[in-house]
C-alpha positions, 0 to 999 in steps of 0.5 A: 647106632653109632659104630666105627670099626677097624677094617685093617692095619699093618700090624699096628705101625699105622701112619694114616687113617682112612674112615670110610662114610657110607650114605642114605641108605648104606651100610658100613660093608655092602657100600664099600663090596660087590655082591657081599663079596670079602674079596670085593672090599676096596678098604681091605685093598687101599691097606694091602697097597698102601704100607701103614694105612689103617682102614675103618668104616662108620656105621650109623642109622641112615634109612631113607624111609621111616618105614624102615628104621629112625634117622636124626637131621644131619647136624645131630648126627655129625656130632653125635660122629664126632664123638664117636672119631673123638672117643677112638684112641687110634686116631689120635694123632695120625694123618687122617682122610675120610671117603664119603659116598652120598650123604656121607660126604655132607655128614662129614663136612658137618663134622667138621663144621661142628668140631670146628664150632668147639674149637676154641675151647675144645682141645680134643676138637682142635687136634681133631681138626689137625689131623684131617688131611683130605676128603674123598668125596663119591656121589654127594650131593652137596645141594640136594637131590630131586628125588629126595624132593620128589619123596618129600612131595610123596610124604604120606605115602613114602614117610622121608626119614630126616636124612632124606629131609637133608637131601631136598634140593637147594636146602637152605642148610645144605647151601649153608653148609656148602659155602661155609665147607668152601671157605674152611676147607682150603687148607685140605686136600680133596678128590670128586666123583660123580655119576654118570649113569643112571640107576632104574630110578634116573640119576639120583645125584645131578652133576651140579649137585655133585661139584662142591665147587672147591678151588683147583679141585676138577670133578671126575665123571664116572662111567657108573650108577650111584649104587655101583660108582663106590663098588670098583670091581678090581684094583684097576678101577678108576675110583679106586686107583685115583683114591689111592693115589690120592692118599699116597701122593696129595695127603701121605706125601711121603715117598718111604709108604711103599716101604713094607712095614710090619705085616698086614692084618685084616681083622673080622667083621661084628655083625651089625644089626639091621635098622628097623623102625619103632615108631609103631603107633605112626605105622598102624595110623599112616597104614589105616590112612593109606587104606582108607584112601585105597579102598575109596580110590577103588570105589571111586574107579569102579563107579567110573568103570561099572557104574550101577544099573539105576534103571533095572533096579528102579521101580515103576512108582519111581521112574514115573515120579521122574518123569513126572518131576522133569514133565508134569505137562505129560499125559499119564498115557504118555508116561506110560508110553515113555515108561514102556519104551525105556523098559524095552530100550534097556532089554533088548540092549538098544540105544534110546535117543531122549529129548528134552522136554 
């Protein structure tokens, strides 16, 4: 599912338009708010400060398991986007910036790259292109992710979706991409945040994963997660004030924005549906694969740790064919011997030292 929906405007006088992207694993509202929290949604708050800006947020499969739902490889998904930004009469037009979380920003610059490809005979493409002013990118990992290789080594059991495949570090595709989006992208204007702090997990974006390497563009450090980092907690956060900065003074430029314009409407939320997985038959063989592998790694471990009693529940014809095999030049009355003392060793619990014959 694909969905993009409008946050807030000012009474219809839009001037700019601001997408907000969400990540692996995000969701259209909960990446952008504290705790579920209304208030705490930071779209709602660049609309109430910035006159004449429109807010909306991208909704789309991202599951960073296929345990949990379907995800396409990134080039699918930014043109199956595109169509999506193309089909909105309400962009058309207009400035536009987008701000990306995680693997949102690399969805965005694909977009790009895809509407950049059908721009010769495209002209929706062309005016596309035209109206993106800026990219505010938060937490992206533009070269990939360990953990994502770290899931791609678990395969089996964490099953990576195909956007947790886009993550693996130092893709060939992601390195692609990364070079081409530095050479395109002169003409825009960027802002970067990266994580400082680490989640339970480490960090899951690296500082050198996180810097795109764009010219005069100087990554900022964020006392924060890569979960919390895209959550400001108020207006004074330093995301948030600097994104809104951003917009107003690099991209807006236009000094007359803090002139109130019409009055500010914030519209209701649809619910969007949670991503679950179809792909039932992989689930029932992957689920009976894993316990069959449990159920022998537990009795592989309690061989080890409980081992069976052998001699208890050998016979004497047994224990006396052994000892036979192992020393056929031993007497029967020193079998029989040998037989007496292993049956009383194992009795009374004392240790029996056994040499070789």
């Amino acid at each position: 599912m694909t969905k993009l929906i409008k946050i807030a405007d000012w009474d219809g006088n839009t001037r700019i338009n601001v997408v907000f992207v969400h990540g692996l694993g995000g969701h259209a509202y909960d990446t952008w708010r504290r705790n579920g929290d209304d208030n705490a949604f930071w779209p709602a708050w660049l609309v109430r400060d910035v006159p004449g800006l429109a807010a909306w947020t991208l909704a789309y499969d991202a599951p960073p398991t296929n345990w949990f739902g379907t995800a396409m490889p990134i080039q699918d998904r930014a043109k199956n986007v595109l169509e999506c930004l193309l089909g909105q009469p309400e962009l058309k037009g207009l400035p536009l910036v987008f701000v990306c979380h995680s693997l949102g920003g690399l969805v965005v610059k694909q977009i790009l790259r895809a509407a950049d490809g059908r721009r010769a005979y495209g002209a929706e493409e062309a005016a596309f292109l035209e109206s993106v002013k800026g990219v505010s990118f938060i937490a992206t990992p533009h070269t990939g992710s360990i953990h994502a290789t770290l899931l791609d080594k678990l395969r089996l059991i964490a099953w990576p979706s195909a956007s947790t495949l886009d993550l693996v570090k130092n893709n060939a595709n992601l390195r692609d991409l990364n070079v081409w989006y530095r050479n395109w992208s002169t003409g825009l204007r960027h802002k970067v945040f990266y994580e400082k702090r680490g989640t339970t997990a480490g960090v899951i974006v690296a500082d050198d994963s996180s810097d795109p390497g764009l010219l005069h563009v100087d990554p900022v450090g964020i006392d924060s997660d890569h979960l919390e980092i895209c959550k400001p907690a108020d207006a004074s956060d330093l995301v948030y004030a600097r994104t809104r900065d951003f917009i107003v003074e690099e991209v807006v430029q236009d000094k007359t924005s803090s002139t109130a314009c019409g009055s500010l409407r914030r519209f209701d939320l649809p619910t969007l549906p949670h991503s679950r997985s179809r792909k039932f038959a992989p689930i029932v063989v992957r689920v009976a694969v894993l316990l069959i592998i449990g159920l022998i790694a537990f009795k592989g471990v309690q061989a080890l740790l409980f081992p069976p009693d052998l001699l208890g529940a050998a016979t004497v014809e047994e224990i006396e064919a052994a000892v036979r095999a192992k020393s056929p030049k031993l007497t029967a009355t020193q079998i029989d011997q040998f037989i007496q003392s292993l049956r009383f060793a194992h009795t009374t619990g004392r240790g029996l030292a056994i040499v070789a014959w």
